[in-house]
mmCIF file of the C-alpha atoms, coordinates in Angstrom:
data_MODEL
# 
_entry.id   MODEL 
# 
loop_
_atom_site.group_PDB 
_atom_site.id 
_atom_site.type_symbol 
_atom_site.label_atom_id 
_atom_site.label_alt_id 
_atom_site.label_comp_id 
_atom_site.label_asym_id 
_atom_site.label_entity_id 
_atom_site.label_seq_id 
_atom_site.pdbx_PDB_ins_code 
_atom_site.Cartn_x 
_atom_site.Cartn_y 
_atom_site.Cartn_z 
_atom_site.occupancy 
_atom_site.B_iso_or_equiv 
_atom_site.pdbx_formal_charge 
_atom_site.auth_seq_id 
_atom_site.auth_comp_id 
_atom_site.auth_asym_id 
_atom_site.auth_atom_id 
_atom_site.pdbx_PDB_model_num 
ATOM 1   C CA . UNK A 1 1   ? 25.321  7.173   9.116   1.00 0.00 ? 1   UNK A CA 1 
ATOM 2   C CA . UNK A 1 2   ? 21.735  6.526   9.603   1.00 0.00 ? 2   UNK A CA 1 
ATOM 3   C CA . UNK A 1 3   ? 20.539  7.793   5.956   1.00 0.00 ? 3   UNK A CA 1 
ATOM 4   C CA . UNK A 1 4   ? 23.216  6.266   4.575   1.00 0.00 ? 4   UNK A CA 1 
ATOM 5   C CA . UNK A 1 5   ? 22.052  2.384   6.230   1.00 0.00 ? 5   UNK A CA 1 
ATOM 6   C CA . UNK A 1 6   ? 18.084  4.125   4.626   1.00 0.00 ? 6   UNK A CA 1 
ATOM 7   C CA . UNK A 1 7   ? 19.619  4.649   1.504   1.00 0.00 ? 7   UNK A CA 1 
ATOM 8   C CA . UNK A 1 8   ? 21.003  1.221   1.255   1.00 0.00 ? 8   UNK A CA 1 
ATOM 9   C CA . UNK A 1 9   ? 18.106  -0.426  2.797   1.00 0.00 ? 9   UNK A CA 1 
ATOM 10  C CA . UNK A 1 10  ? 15.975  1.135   -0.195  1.00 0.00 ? 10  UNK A CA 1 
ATOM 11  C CA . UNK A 1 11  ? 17.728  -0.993  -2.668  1.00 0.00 ? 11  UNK A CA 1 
ATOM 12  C CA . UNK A 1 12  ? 16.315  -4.405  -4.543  1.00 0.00 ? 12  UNK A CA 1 
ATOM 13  C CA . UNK A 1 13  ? 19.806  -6.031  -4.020  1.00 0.00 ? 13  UNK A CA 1 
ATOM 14  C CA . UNK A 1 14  ? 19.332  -5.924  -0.327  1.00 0.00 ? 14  UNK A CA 1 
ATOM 15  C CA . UNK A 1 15  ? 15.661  -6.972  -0.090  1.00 0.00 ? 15  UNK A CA 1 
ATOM 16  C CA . UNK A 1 16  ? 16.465  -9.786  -2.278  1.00 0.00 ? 16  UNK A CA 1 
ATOM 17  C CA . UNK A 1 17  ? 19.387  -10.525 0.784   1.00 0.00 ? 17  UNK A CA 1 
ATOM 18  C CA . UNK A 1 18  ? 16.547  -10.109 3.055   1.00 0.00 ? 18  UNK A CA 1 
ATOM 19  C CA . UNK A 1 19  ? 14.372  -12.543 1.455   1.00 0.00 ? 19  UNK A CA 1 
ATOM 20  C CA . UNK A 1 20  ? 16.700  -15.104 1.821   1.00 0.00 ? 20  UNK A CA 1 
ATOM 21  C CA . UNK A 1 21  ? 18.320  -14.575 5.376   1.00 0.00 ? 21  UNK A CA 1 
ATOM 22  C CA . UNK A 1 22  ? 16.394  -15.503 8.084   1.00 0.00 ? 22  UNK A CA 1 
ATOM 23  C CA . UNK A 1 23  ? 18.138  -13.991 10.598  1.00 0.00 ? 23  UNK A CA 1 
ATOM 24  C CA . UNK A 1 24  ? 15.867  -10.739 9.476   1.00 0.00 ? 24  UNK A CA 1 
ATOM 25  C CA . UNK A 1 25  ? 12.415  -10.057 9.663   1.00 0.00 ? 25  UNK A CA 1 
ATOM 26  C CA . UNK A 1 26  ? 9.635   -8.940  11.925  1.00 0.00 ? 26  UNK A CA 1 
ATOM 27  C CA . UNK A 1 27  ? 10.114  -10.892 15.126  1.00 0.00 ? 27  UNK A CA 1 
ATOM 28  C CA . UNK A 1 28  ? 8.197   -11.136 18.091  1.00 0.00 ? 28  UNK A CA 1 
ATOM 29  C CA . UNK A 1 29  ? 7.839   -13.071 21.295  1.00 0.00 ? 29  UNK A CA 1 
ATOM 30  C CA . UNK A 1 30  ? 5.391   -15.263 19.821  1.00 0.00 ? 30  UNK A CA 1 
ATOM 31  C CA . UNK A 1 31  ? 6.090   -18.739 18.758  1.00 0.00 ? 31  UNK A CA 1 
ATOM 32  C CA . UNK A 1 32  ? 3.378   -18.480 15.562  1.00 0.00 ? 32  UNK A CA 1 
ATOM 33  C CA . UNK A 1 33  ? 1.872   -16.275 13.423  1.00 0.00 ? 33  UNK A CA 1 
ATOM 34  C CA . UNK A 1 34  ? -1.686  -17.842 14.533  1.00 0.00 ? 34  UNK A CA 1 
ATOM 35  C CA . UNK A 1 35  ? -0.897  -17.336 18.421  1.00 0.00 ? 35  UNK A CA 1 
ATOM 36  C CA . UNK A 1 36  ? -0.159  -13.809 18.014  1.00 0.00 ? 36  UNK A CA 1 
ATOM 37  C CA . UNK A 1 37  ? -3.679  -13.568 15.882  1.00 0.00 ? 37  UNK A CA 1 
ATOM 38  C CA . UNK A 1 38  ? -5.638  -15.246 18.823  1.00 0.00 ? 38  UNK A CA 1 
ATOM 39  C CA . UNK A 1 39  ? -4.263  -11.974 21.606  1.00 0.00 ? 39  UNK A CA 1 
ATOM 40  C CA . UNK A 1 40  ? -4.765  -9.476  19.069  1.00 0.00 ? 40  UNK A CA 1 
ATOM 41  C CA . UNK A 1 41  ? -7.304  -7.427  17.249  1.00 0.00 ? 41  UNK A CA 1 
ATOM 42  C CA . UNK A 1 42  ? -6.439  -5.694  13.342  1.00 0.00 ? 42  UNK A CA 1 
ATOM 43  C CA . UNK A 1 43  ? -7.975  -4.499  10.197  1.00 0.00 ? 43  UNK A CA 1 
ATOM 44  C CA . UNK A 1 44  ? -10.294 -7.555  9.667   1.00 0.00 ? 44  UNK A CA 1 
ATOM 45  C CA . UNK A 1 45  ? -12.137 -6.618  12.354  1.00 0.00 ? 45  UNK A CA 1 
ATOM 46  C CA . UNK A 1 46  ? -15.788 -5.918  11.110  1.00 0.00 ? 46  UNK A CA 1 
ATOM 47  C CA . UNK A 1 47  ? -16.471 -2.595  13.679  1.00 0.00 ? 47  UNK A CA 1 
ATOM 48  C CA . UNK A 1 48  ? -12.857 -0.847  11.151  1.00 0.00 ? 48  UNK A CA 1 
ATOM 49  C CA . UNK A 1 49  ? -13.966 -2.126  8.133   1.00 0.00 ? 49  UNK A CA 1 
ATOM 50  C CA . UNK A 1 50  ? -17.401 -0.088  8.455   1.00 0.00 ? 50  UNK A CA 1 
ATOM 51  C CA . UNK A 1 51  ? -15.736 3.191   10.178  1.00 0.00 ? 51  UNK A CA 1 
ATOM 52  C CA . UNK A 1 52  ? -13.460 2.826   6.818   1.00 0.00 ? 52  UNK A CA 1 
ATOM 53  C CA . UNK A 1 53  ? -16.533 2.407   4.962   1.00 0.00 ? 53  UNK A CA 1 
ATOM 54  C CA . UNK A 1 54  ? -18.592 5.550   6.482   1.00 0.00 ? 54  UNK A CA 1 
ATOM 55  C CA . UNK A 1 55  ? -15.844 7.666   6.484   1.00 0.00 ? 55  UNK A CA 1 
ATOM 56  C CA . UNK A 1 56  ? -14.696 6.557   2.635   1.00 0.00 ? 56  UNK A CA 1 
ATOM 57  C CA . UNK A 1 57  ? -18.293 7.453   1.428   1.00 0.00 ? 57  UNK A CA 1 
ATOM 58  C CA . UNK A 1 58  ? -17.806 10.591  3.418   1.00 0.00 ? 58  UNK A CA 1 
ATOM 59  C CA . UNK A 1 59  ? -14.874 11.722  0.734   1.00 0.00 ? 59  UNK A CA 1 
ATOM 60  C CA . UNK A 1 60  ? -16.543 10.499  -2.472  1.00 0.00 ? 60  UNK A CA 1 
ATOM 61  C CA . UNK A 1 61  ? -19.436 12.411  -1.430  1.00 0.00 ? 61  UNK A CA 1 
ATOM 62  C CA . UNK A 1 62  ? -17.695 15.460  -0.735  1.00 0.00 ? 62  UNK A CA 1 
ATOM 63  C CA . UNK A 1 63  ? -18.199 16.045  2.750   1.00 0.00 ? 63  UNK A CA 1 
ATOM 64  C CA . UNK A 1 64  ? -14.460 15.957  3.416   1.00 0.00 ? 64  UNK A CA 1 
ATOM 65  C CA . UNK A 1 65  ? -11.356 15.671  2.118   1.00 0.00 ? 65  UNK A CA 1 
ATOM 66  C CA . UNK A 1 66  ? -10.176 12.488  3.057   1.00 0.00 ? 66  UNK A CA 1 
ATOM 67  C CA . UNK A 1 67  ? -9.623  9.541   5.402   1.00 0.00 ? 67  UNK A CA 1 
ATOM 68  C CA . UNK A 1 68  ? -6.912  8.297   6.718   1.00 0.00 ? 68  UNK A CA 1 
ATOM 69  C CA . UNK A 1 69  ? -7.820  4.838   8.736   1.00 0.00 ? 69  UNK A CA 1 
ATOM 70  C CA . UNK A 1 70  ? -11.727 5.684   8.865   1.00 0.00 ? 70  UNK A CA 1 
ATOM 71  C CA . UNK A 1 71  ? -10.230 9.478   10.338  1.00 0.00 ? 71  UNK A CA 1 
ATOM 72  C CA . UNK A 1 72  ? -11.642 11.933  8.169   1.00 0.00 ? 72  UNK A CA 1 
ATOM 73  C CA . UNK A 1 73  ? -9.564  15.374  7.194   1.00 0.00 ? 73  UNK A CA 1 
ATOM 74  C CA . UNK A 1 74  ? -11.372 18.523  6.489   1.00 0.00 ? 74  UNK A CA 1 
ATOM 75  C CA . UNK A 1 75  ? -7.955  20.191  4.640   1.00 0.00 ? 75  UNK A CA 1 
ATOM 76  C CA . UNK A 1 76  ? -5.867  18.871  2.363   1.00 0.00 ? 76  UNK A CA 1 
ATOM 77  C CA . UNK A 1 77  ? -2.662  17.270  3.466   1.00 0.00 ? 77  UNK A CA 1 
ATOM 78  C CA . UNK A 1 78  ? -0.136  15.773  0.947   1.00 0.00 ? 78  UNK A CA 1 
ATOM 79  C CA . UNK A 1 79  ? 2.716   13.271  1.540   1.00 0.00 ? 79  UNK A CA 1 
ATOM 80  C CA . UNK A 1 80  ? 5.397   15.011  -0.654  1.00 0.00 ? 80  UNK A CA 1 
ATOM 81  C CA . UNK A 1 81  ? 7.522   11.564  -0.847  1.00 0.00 ? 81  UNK A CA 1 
ATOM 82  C CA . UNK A 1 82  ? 4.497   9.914   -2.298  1.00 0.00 ? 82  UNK A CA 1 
ATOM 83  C CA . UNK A 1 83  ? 3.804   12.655  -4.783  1.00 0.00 ? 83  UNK A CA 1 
ATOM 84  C CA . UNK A 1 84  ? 6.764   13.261  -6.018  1.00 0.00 ? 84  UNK A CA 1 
ATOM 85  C CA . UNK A 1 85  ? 7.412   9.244   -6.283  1.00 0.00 ? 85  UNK A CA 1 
ATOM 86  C CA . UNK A 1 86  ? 4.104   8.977   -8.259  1.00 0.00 ? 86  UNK A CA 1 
ATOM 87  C CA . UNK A 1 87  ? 4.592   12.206  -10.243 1.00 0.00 ? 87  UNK A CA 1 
ATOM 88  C CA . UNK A 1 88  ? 7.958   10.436  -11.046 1.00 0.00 ? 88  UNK A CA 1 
ATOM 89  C CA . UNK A 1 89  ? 7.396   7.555   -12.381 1.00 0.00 ? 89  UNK A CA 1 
ATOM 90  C CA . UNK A 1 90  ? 4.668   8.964   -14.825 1.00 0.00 ? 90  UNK A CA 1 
ATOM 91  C CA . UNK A 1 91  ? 7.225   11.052  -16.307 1.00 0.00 ? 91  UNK A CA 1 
ATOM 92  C CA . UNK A 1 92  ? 8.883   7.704   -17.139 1.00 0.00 ? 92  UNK A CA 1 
ATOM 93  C CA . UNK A 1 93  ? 5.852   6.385   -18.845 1.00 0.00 ? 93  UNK A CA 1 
ATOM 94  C CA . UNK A 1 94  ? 4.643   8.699   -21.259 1.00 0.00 ? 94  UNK A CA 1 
ATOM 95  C CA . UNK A 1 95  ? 2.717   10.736  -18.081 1.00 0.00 ? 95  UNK A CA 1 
ATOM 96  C CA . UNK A 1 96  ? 0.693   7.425   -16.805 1.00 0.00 ? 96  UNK A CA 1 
ATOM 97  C CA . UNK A 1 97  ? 0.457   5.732   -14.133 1.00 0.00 ? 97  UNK A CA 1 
ATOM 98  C CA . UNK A 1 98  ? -0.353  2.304   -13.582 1.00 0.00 ? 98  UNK A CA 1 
ATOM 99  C CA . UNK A 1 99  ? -0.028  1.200   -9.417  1.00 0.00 ? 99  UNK A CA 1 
ATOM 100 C CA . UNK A 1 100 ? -0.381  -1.565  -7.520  1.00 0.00 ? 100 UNK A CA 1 
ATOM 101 C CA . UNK A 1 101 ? -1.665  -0.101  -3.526  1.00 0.00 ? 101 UNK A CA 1 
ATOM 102 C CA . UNK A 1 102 ? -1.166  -3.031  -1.721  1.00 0.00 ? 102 UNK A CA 1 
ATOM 103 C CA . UNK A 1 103 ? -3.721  -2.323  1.270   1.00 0.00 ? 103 UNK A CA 1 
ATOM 104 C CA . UNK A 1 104 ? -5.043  0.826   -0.042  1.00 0.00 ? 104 UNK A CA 1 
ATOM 105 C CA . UNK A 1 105 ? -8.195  0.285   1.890   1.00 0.00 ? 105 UNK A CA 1 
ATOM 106 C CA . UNK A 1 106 ? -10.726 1.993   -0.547  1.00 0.00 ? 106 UNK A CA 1 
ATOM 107 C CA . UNK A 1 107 ? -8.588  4.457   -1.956  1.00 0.00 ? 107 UNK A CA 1 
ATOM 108 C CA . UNK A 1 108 ? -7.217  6.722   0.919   1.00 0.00 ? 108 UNK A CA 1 
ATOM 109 C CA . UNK A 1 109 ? -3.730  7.636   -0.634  1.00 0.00 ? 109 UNK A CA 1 
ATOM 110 C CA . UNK A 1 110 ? -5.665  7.934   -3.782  1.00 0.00 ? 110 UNK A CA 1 
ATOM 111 C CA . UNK A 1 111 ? -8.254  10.539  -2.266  1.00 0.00 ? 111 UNK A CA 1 
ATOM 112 C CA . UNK A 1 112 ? -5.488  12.417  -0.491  1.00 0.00 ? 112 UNK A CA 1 
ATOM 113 C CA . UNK A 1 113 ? -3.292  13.080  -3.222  1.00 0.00 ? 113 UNK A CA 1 
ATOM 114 C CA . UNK A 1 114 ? -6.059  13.385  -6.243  1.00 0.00 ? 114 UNK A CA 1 
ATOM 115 C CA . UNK A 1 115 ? -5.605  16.904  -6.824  1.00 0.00 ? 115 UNK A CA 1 
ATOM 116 C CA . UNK A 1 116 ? -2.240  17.019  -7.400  1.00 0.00 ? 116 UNK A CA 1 
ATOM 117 C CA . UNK A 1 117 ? -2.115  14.090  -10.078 1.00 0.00 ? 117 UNK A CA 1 
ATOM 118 C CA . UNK A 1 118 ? -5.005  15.900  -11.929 1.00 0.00 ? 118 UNK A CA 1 
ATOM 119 C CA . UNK A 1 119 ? -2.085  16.729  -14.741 1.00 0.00 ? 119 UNK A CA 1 
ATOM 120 C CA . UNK A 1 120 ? -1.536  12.803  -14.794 1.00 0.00 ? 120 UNK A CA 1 
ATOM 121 C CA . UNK A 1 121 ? -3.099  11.891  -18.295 1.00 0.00 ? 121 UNK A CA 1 
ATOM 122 C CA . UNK A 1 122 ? -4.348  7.955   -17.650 1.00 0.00 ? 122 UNK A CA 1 
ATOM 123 C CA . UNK A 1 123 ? -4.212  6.653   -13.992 1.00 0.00 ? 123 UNK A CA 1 
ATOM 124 C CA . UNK A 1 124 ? -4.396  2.993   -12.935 1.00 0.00 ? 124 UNK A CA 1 
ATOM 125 C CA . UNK A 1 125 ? -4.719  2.765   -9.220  1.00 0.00 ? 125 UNK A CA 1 
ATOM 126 C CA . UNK A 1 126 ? -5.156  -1.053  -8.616  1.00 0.00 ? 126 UNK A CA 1 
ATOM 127 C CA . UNK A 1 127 ? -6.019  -1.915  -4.990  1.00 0.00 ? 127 UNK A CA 1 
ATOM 128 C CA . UNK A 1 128 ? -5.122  -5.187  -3.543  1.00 0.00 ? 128 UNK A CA 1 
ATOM 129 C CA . UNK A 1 129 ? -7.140  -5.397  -0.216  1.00 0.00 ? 129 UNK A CA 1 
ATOM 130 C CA . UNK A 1 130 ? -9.291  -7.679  2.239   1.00 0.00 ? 130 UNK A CA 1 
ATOM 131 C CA . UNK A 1 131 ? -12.132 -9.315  0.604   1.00 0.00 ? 131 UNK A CA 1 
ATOM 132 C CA . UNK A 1 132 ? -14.717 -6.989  2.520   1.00 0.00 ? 132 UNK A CA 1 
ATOM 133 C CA . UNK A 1 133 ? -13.107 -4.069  1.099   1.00 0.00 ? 133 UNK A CA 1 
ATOM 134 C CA . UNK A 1 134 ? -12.716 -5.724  -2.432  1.00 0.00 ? 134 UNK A CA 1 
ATOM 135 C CA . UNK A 1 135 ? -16.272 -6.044  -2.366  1.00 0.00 ? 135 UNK A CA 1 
ATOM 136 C CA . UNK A 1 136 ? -17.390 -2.842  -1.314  1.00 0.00 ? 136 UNK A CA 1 
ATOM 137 C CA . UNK A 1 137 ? -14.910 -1.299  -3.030  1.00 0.00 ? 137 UNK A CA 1 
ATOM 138 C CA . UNK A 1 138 ? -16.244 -2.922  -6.724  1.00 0.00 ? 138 UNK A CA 1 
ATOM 139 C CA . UNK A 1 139 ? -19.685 -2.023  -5.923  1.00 0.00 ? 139 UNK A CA 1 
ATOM 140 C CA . UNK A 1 140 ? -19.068 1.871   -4.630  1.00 0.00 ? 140 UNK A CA 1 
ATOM 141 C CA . UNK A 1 141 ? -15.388 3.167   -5.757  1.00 0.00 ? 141 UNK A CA 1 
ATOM 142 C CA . UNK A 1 142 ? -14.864 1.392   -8.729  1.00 0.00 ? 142 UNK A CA 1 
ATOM 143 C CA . UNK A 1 143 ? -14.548 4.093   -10.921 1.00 0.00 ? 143 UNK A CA 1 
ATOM 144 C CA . UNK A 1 144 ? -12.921 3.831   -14.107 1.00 0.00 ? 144 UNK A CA 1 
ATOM 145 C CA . UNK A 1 145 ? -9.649  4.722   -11.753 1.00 0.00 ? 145 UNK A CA 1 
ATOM 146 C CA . UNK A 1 146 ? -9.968  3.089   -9.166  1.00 0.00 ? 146 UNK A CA 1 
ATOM 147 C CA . UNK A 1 147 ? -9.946  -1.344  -9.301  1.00 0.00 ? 147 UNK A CA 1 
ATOM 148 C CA . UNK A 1 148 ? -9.810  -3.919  -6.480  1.00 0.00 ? 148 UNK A CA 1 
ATOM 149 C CA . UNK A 1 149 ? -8.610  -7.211  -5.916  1.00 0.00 ? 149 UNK A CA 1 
ATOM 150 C CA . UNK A 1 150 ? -8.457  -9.667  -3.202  1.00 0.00 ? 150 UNK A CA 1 
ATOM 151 C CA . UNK A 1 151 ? -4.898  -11.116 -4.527  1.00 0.00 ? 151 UNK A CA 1 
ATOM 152 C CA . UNK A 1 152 ? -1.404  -9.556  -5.617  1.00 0.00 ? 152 UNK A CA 1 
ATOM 153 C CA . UNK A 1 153 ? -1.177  -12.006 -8.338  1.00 0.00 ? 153 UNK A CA 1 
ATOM 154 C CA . UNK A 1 154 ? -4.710  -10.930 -9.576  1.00 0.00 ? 154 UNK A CA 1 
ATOM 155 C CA . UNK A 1 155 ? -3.785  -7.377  -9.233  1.00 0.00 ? 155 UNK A CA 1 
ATOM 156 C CA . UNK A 1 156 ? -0.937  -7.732  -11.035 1.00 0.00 ? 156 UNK A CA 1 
ATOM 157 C CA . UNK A 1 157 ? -2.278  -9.984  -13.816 1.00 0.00 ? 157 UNK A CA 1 
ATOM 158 C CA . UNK A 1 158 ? -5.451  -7.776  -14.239 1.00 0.00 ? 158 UNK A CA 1 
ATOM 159 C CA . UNK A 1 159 ? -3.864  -3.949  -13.652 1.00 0.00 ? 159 UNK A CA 1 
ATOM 160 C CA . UNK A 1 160 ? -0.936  -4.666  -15.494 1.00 0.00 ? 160 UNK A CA 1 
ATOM 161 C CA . UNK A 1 161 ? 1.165   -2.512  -13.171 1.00 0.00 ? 161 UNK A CA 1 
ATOM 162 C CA . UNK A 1 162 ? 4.507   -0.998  -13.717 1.00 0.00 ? 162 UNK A CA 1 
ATOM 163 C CA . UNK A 1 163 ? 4.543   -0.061  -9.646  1.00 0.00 ? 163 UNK A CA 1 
ATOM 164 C CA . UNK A 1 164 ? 3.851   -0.951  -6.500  1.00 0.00 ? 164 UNK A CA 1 
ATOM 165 C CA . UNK A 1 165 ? 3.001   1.340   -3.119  1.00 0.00 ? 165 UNK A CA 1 
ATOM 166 C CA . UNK A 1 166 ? 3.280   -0.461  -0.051  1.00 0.00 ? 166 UNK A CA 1 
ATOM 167 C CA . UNK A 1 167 ? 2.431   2.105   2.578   1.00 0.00 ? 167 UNK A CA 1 
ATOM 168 C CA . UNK A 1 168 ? 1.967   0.923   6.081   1.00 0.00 ? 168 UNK A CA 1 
ATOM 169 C CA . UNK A 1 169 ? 0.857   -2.781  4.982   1.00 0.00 ? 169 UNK A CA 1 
ATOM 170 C CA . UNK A 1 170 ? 3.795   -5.039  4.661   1.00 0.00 ? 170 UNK A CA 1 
ATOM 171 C CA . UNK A 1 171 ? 4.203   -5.233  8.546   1.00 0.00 ? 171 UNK A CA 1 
ATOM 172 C CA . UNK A 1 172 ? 0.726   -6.552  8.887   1.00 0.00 ? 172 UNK A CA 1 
ATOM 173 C CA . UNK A 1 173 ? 1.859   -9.497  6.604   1.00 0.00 ? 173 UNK A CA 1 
ATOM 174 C CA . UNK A 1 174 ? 2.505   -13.002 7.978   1.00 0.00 ? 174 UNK A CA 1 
ATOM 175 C CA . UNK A 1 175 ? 5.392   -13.513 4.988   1.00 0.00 ? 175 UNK A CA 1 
ATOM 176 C CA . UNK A 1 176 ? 6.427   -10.143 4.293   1.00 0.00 ? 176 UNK A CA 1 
ATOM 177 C CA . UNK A 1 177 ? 9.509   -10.875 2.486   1.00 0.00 ? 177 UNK A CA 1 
ATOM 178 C CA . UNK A 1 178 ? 7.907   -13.766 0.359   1.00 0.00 ? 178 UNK A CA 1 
ATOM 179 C CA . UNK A 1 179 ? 5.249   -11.033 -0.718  1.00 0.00 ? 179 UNK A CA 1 
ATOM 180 C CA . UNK A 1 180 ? 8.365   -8.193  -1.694  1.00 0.00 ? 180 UNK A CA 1 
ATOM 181 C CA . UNK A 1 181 ? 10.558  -11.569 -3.341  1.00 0.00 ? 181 UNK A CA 1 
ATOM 182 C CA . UNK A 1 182 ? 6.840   -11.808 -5.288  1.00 0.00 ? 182 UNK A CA 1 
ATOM 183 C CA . UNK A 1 183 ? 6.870   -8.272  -6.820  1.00 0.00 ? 183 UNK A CA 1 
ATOM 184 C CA . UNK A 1 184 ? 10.097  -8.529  -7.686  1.00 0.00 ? 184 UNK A CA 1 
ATOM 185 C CA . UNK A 1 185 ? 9.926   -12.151 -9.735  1.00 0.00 ? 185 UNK A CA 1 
ATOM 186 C CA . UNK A 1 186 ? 7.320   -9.559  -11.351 1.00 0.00 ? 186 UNK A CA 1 
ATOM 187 C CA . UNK A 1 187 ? 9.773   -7.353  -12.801 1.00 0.00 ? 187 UNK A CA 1 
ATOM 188 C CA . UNK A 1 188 ? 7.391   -4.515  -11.450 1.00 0.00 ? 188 UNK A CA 1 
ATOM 189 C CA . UNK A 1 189 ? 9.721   -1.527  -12.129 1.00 0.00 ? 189 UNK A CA 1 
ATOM 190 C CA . UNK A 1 190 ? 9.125   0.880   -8.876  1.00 0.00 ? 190 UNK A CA 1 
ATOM 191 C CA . UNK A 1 191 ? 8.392   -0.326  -5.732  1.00 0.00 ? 191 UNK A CA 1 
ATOM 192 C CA . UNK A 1 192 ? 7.963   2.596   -3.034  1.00 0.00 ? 192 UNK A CA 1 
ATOM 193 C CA . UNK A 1 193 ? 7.631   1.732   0.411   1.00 0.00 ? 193 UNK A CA 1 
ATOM 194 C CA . UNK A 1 194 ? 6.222   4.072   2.967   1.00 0.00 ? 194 UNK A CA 1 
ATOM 195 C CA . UNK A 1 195 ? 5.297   3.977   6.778   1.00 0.00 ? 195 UNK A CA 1 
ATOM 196 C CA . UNK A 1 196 ? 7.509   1.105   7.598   1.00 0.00 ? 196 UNK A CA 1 
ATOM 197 C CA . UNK A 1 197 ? 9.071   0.466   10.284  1.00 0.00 ? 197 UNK A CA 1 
ATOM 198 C CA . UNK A 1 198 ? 12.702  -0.744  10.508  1.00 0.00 ? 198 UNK A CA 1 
ATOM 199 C CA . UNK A 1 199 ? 14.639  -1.789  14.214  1.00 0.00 ? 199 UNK A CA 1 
ATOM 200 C CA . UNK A 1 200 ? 18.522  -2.607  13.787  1.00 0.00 ? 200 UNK A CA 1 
ATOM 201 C CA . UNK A 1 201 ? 19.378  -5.272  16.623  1.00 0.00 ? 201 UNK A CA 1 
ATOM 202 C CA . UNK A 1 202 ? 22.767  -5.144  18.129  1.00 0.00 ? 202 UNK A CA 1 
ATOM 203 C CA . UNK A 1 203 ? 24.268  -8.581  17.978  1.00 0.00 ? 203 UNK A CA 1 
# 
């Protein structure tokens, strides 16, 4: 029962449903989007952007593997469901890849997975992200793979993308559902959403 409700959760017909009913969504006690802001603490927060920062120079400089919210990893650790999404959808276009990481921070799915898309001939991995990390992330990631921008319109005018990964970001959005209807309008092919959580209400 459950992965069936998954399965038909994963569709675009039913995120378009979503989009429009506003009966669903991420609800809290809070009467604004602003109150809950002023009794709470997240990613803009200047002491996580430089832990990201430290531990994201840590990787490129090969002192580990990679980070995962400013925690470093010595080993290697793959997310199969992202891999084989990625690996995928370059098989579809002519073994590219061309995504939009909404919140990618400065590259940490990128970093993980790396080694396993080394058979990937041209990768695209646009980053939409906080202007702190777009900034830092121009000046020291930027890589000829790697691009940032501090808008998904931007990212998707400039990159071009035929995807989107949203993993673990659209809960942190005010508008969520405005921000999925946008990617869609897009005609972005793949969407692939990952570390998102999902409560059913009984009514």
């Amino acid at each position: 029962m459950f992965k069936t409700l998954i399965k038909k959760m994963s569709t675009i017909p039913l995120f378009r449903m979503l989009c429009k009913n506003n009966s669903y969504g991420f609800i809290s006690g809070f009467p604004s989007w602003t109150e809950a802001l002023k009794q709470s603490k997240g990613y803009d927060s200047p002491i996580i952007f430089e832990k990201v920062r430290e531990s994201a120079h840590k990787v490129i400089n090969g002192e580990t593997s990679f980070e995962r919210d400013s925690v470093c990893f010595k080993n290697p650790n793959y997310n199969w469901f992202i891999v084989s999404s990625l690996l995928w959808i370059s098989t579809k276009n002519n073994n590219s890849l061309n995504l939009l990481d909404y919140g990618g921070s400065l590259g940490s799915t990128f970093y993980q997975h790396r080694t396993l898309l080394t058979n990937i001939n041209s990768i695209k991995w646009n980053i939409v992200e906080q202007t702190n990390f777009v900034t830092e992330g121009k000046k020291n990631f930027s890589d000829g793979i790697l691009f940032f921008y501090e808008t998904l319109e931007e990212g998707l005018k400039a990159g071009l993308s035929n995807s989107v990964l949203f993993s673990s970001s659209i809960q942190y959005l005010e508008k969520p559902f405005e921000i999925l209807k946008r990617v869609f309008d897009s005609g972005i092919e793949n969407i692939i959403i990952h570390k998102t959580p999902f409560f059913i209400e009984n009514r």
